[in-house]
Backbone as CSV, one residue per row, in Angstrom:
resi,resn,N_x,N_y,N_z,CA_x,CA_y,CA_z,C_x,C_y,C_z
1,UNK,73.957,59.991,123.269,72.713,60.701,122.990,72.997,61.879,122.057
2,UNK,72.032,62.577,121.516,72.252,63.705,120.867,73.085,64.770,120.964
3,UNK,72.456,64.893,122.378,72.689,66.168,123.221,74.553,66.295,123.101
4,UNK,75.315,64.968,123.849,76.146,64.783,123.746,77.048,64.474,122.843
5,UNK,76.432,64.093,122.044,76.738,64.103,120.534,77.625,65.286,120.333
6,UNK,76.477,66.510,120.049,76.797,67.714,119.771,77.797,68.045,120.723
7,UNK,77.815,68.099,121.828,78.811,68.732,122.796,79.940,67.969,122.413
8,UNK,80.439,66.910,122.155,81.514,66.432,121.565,82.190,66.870,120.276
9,UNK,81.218,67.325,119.427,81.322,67.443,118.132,81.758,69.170,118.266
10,UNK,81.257,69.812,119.028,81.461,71.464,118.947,82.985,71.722,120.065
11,UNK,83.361,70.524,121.156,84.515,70.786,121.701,85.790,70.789,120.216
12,UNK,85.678,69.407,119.731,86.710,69.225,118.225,86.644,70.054,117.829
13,UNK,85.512,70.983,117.457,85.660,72.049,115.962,86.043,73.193,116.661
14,UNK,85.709,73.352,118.080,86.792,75.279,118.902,88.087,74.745,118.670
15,UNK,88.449,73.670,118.670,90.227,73.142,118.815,90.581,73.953,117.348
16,UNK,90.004,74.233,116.776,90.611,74.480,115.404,89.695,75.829,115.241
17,UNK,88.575,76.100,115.793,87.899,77.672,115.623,87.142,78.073,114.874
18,UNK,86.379,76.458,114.697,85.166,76.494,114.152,83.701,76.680,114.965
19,UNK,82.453,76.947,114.986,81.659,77.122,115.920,80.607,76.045,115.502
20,UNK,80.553,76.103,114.456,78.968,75.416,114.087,78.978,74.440,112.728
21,UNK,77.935,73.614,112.880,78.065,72.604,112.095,76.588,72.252,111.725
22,UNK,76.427,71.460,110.599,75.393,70.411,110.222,75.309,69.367,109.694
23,UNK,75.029,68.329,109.994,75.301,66.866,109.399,73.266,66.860,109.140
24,UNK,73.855,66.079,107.625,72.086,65.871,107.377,71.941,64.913,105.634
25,UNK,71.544,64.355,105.679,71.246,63.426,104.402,70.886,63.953,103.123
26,UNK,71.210,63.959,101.994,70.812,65.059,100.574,69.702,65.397,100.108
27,UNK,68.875,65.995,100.423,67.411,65.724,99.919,67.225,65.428,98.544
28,UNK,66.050,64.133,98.742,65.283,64.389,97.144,64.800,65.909,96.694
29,UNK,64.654,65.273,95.334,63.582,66.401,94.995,62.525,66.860,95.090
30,UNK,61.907,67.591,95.522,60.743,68.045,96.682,60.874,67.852,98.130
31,UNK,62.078,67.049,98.295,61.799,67.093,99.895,62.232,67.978,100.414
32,UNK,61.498,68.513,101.590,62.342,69.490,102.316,63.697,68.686,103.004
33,UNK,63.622,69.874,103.761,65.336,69.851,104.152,65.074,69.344,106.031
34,UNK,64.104,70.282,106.646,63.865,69.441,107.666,63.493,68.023,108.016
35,UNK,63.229,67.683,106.800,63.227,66.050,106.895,64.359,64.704,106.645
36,UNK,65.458,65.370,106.358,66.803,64.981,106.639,67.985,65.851,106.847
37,UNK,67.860,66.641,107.640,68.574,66.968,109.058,68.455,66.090,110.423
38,UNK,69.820,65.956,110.281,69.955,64.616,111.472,70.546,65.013,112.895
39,UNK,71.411,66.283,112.510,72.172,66.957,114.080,72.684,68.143,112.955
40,UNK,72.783,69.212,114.129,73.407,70.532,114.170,73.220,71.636,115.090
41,UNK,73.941,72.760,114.967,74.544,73.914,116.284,74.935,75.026,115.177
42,UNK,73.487,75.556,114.701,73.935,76.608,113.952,73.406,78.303,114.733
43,UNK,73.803,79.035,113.836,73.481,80.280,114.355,71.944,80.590,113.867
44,UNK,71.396,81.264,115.539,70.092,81.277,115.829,69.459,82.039,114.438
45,UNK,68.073,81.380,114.206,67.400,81.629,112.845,67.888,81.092,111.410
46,UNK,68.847,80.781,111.573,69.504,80.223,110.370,68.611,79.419,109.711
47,UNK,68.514,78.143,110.257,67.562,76.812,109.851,66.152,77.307,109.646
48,UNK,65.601,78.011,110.501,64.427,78.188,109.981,64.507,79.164,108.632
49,UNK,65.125,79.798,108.604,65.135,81.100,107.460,65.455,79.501,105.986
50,UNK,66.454,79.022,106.083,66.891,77.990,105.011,66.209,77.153,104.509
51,UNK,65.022,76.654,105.871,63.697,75.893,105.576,62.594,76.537,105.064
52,UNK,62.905,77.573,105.355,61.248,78.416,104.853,61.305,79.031,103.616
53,UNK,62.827,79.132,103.397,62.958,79.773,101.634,63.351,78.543,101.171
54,UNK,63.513,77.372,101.337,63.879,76.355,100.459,65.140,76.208,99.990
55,UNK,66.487,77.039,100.855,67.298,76.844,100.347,68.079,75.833,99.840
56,UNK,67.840,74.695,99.930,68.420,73.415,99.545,68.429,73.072,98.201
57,UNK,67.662,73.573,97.829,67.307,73.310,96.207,67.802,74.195,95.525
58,UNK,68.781,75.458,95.859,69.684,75.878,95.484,70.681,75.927,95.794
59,UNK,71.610,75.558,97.291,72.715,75.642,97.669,73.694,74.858,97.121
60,UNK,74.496,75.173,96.453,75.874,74.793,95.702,76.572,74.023,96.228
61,UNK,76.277,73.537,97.372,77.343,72.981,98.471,76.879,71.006,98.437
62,UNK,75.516,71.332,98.300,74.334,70.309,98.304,74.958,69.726,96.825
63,UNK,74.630,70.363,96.199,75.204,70.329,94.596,76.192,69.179,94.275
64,UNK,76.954,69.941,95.301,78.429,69.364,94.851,78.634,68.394,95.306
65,UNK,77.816,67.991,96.277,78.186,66.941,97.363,77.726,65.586,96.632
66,UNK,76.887,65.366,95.384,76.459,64.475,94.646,77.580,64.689,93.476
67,UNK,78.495,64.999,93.153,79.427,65.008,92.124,80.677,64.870,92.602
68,UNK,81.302,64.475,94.192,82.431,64.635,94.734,82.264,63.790,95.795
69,UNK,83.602,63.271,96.042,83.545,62.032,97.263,84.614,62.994,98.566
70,UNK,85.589,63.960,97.874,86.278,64.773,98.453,85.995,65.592,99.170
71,UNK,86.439,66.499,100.372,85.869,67.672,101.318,86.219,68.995,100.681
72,UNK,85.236,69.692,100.611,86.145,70.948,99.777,85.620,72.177,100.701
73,UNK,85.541,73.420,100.585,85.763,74.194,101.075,84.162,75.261,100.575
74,UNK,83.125,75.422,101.232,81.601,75.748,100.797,82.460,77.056,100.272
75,UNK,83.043,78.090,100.152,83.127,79.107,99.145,83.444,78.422,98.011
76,UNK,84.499,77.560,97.548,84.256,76.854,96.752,83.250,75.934,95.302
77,UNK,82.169,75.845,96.298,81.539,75.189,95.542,81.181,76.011,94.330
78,UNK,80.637,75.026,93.093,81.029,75.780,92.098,79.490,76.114,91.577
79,UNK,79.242,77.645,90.921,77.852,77.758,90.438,78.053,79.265,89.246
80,UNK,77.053,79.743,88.497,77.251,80.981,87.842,76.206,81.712,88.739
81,UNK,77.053,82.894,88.778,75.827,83.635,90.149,75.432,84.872,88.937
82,UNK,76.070,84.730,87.503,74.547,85.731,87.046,73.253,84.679,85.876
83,UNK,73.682,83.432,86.146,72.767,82.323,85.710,71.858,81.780,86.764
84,UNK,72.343,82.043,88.140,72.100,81.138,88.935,71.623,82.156,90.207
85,UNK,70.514,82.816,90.101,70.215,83.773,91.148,70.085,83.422,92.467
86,UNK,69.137,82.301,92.472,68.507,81.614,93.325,69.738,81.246,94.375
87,UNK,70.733,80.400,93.516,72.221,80.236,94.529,72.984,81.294,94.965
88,UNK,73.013,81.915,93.969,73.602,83.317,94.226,73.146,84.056,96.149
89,UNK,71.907,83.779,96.201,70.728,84.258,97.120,71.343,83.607,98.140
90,UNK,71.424,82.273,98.067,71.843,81.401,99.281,73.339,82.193,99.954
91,UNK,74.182,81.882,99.078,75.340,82.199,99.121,75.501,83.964,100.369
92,UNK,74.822,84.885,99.253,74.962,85.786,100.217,74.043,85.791,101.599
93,UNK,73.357,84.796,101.840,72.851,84.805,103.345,73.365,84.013,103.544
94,UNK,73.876,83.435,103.512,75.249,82.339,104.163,75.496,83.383,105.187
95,UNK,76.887,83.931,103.949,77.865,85.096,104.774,77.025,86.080,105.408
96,UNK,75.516,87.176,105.306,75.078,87.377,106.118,74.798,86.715,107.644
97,UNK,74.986,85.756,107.876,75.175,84.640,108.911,76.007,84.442,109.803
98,UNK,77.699,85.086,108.543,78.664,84.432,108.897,79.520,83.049,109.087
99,UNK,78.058,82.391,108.189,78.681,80.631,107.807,78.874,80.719,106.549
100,UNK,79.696,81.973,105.733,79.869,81.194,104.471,81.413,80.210,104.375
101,UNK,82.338,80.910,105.794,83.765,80.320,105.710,83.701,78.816,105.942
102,UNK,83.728,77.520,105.951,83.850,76.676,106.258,84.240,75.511,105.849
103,UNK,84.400,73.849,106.061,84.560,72.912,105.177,83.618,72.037,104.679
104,UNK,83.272,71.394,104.045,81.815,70.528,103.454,82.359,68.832,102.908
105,UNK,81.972,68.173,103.957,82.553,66.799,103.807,81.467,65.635,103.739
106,UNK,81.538,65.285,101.689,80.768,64.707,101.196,80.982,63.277,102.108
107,UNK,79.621,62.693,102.291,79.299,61.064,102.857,78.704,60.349,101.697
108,UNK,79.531,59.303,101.976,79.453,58.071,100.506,78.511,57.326,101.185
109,UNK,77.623,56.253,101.422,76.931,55.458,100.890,76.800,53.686,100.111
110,UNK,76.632,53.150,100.237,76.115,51.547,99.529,75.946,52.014,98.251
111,UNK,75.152,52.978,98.010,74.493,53.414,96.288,74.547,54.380,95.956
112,UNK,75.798,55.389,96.458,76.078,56.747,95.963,76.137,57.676,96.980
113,UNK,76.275,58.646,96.791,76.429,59.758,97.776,75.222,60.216,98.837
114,UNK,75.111,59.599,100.410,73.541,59.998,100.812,73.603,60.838,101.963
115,UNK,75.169,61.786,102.023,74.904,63.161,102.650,75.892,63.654,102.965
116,UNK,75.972,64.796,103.642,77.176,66.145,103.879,77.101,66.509,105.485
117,UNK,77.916,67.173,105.778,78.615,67.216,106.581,79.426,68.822,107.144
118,UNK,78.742,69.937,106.913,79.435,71.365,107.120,80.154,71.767,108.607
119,UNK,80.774,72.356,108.414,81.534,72.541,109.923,82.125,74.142,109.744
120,UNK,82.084,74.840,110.215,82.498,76.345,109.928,81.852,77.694,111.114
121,UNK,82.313,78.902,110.225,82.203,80.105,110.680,82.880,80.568,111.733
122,UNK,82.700,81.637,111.924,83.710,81.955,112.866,84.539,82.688,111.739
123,UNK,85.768,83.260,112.384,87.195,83.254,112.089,88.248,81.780,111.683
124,UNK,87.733,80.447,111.435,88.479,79.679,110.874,89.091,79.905,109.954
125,UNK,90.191,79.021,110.503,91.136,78.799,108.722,91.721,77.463,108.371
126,UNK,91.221,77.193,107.550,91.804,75.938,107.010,92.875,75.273,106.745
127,UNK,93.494,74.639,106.966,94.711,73.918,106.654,94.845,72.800,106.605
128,UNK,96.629,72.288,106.055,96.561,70.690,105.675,96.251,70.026,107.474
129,UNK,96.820,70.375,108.373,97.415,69.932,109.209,95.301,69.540,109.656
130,UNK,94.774,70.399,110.087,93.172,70.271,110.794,92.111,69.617,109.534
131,UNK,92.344,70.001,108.393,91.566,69.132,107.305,91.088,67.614,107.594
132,UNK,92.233,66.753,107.789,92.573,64.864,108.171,91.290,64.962,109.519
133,UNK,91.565,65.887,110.325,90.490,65.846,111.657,89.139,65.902,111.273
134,UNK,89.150,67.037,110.458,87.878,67.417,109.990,87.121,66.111,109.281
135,UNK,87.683,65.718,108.144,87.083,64.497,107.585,86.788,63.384,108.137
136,UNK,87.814,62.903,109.059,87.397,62.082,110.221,86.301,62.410,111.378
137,UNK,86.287,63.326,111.858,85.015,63.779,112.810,83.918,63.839,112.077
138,UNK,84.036,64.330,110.965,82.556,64.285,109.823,82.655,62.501,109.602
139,UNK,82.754,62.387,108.884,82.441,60.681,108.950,81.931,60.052,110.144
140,UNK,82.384,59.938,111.212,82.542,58.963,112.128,80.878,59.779,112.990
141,UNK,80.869,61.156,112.752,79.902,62.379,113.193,78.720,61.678,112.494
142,UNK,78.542,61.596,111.476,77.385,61.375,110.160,76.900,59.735,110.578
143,UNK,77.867,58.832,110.763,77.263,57.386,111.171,76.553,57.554,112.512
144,UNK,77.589,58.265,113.963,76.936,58.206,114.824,75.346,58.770,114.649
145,UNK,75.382,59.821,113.811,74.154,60.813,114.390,72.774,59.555,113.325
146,UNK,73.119,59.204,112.520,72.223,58.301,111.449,71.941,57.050,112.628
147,UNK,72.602,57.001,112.876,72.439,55.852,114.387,71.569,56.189,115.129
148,UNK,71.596,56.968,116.038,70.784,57.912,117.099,69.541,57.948,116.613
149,UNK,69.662,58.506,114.699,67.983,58.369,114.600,67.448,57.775,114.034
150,UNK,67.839,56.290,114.179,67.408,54.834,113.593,67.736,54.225,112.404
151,UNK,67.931,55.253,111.779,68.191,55.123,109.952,69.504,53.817,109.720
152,UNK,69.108,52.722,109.464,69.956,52.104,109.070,69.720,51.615,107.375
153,UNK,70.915,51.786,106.874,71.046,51.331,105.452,71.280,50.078,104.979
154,UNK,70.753,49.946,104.020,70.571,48.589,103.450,71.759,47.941,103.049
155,UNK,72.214,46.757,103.688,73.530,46.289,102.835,73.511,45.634,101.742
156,UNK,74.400,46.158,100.939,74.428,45.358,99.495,75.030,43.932,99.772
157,UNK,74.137,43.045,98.749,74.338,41.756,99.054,75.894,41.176,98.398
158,UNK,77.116,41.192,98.364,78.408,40.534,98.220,78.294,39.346,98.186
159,UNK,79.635,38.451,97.274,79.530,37.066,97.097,80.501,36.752,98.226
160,UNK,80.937,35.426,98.538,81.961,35.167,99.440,83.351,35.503,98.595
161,UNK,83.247,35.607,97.445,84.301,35.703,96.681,84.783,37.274,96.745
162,UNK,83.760,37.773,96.347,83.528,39.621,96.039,84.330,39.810,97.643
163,UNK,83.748,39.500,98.644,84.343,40.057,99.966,85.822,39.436,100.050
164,UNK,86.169,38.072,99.957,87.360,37.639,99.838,88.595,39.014,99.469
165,UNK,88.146,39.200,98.321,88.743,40.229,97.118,88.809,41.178,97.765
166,UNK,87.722,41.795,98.018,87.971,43.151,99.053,88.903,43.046,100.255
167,UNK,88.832,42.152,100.909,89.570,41.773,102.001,90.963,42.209,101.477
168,UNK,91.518,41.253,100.575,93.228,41.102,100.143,93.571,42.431,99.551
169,UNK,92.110,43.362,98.980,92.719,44.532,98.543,92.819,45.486,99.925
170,UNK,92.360,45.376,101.107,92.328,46.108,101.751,93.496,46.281,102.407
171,UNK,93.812,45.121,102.454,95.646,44.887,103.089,96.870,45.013,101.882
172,UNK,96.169,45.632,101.008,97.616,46.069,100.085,97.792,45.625,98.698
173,UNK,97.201,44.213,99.088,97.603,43.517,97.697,96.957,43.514,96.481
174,UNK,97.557,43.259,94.915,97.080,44.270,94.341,96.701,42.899,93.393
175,UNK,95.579,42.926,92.531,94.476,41.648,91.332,95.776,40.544,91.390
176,UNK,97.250,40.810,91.041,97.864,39.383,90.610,98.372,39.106,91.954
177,UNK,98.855,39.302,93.154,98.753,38.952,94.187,97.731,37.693,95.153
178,UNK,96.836,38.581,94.836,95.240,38.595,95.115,95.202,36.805,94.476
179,UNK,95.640,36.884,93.105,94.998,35.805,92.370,95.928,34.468,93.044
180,UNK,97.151,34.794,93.023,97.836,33.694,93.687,97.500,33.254,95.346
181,UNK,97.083,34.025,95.951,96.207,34.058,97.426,95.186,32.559,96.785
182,UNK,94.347,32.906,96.180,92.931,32.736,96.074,93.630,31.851,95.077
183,UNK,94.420,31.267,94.219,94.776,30.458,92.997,93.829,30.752,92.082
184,UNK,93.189,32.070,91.828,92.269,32.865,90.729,93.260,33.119,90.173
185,UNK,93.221,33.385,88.427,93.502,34.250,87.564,93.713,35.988,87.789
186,UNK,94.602,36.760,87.614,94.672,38.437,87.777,93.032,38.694,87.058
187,UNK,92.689,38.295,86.363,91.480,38.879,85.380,90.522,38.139,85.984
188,UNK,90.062,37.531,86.760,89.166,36.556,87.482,89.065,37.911,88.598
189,UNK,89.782,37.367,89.447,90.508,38.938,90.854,89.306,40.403,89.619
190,UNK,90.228,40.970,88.692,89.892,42.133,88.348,88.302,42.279,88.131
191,UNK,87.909,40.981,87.667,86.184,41.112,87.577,85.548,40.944,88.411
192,UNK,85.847,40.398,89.829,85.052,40.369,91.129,84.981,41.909,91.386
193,UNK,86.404,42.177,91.401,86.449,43.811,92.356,85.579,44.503,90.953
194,UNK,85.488,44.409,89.958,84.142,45.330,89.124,83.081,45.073,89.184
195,UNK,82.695,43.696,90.055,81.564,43.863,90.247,81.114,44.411,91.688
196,UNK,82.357,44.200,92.360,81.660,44.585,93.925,81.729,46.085,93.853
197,UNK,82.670,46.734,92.831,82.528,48.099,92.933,80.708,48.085,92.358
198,UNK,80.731,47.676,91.406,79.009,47.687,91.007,78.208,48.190,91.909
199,UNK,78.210,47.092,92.765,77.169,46.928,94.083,77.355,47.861,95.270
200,UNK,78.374,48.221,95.319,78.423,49.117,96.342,78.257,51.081,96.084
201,UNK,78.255,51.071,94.114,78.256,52.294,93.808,79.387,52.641,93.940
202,UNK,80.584,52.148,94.413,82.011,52.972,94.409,82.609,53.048,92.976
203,UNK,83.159,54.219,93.434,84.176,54.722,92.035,85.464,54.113,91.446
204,UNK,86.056,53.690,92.591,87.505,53.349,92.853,87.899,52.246,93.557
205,UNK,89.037,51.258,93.459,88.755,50.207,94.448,88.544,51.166,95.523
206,UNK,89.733,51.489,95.701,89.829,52.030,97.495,88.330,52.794,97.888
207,UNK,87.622,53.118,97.297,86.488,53.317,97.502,85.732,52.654,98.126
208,UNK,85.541,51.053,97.608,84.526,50.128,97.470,85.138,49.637,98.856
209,UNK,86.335,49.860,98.743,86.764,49.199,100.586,86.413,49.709,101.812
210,UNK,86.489,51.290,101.501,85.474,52.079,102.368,84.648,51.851,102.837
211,UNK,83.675,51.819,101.627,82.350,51.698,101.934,82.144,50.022,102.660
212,UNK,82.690,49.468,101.858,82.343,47.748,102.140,82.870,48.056,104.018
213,UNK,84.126,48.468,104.231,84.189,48.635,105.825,83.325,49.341,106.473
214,UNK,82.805,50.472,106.445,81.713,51.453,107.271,80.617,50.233,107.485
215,UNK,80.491,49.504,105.859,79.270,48.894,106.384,79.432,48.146,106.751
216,UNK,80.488,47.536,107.455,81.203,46.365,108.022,80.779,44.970,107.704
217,UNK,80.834,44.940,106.095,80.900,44.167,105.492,82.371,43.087,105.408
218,UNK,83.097,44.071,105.769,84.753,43.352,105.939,85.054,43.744,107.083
């Protein structure tokens, strides 16, 4: 359930001395923000203050999360704060808050990037060693909670071939491998996996394997 959700999700993040979090889907343009927020445990007034000034449509974090498949660090994100007032604005009521310290772990998608993942405040500190946790609890955090509130995504339609391919890349092996598996050509192999990257919006093979697994397509 939700409830428990969260209580699971806020025991992981004290292990490391984080307090609060939000998992929530990227908004379009014009949409608000309460309409894809899916779970979170932030500090009291926060959300409403963020919903009522619209901060989404300036937060840098949001931004970034459509240009990056990587977790980076919300001071981080990148903006000009004497071009960019509006973010600028966000930014310092963040840290009025005390959530500006934290990590921001972009969620990939079938057709591109369709949400984030914050975890922070407090006195945290980041490192290599709690990072691997972090990205994993955000992921695995972002499916459960999209679950809970019905939202299921559309699977892209794959050939038997396209999945074949994904399969043999997932276990290691690399287009001329692949081709002797399958008695395909290396360049036969290389144009399936460009097209299934196609369809799935991934960047990278190892990408497209990702995604093709979450959606347990393989």
């Amino acid at each position: 359930t939700r409830p428990e959700l969260i209580v699971v999700i806020r025991r992981v993040l004290n292990r490391v001395g984080f307090e609060y979090f939000s998992i929530n889907f990227l908004p379009e343009p014009q949409q608000s923000f309460k309409d894809v927020v899916l779970l979170n445990h932030l500090p009291p007034g926060w959300l409403q203050l963020y919903i009522r000034e619209d901060f989404a449509r300036a937060d840098p974090s949001i931004r970034h999360c459509h240009s990056t498949t990587s977790p980076f660090e919300y001071k981080d994100s990148p903006f000009d704060p004497i071009l960019e007032p509006e973010t600028l604005k966000v930014v310092q009521r963040a840290s009025d808050f005390s959530i500006s310290n934290g990590l921001v772990v972009p969620v990939a998608g079938l057709h591109g990037m369709v949400g984030g993942v914050w975890m922070g405040g407090g006195d945290a500190e980041l490192d290599s060693r709690s990072n691997p946790l972090l990205h994993l609890l955000a992921l695995y955090s972002f499916d459960q909670a999209r679950h809970l509130a019905g939202v299921v995504e559309a699977k892209s339609v794959l050939t038997s071939r396209e999945l074949e391919v994904l399969k043999w890349t997932a276990s290691g092996n690399g287009a001329e491998e692949i081709g002797r598996i399958l008695s395909i050509s290396k360049r036969t192999v290389e144009w399936h996996l460009q097209i299934a990257m196609q369809k799935l919006g991934a960047k990278t093979r190892t990408h497209a394997v990702i995604l093709a697994y979450r959606a347990r397509l393989i």
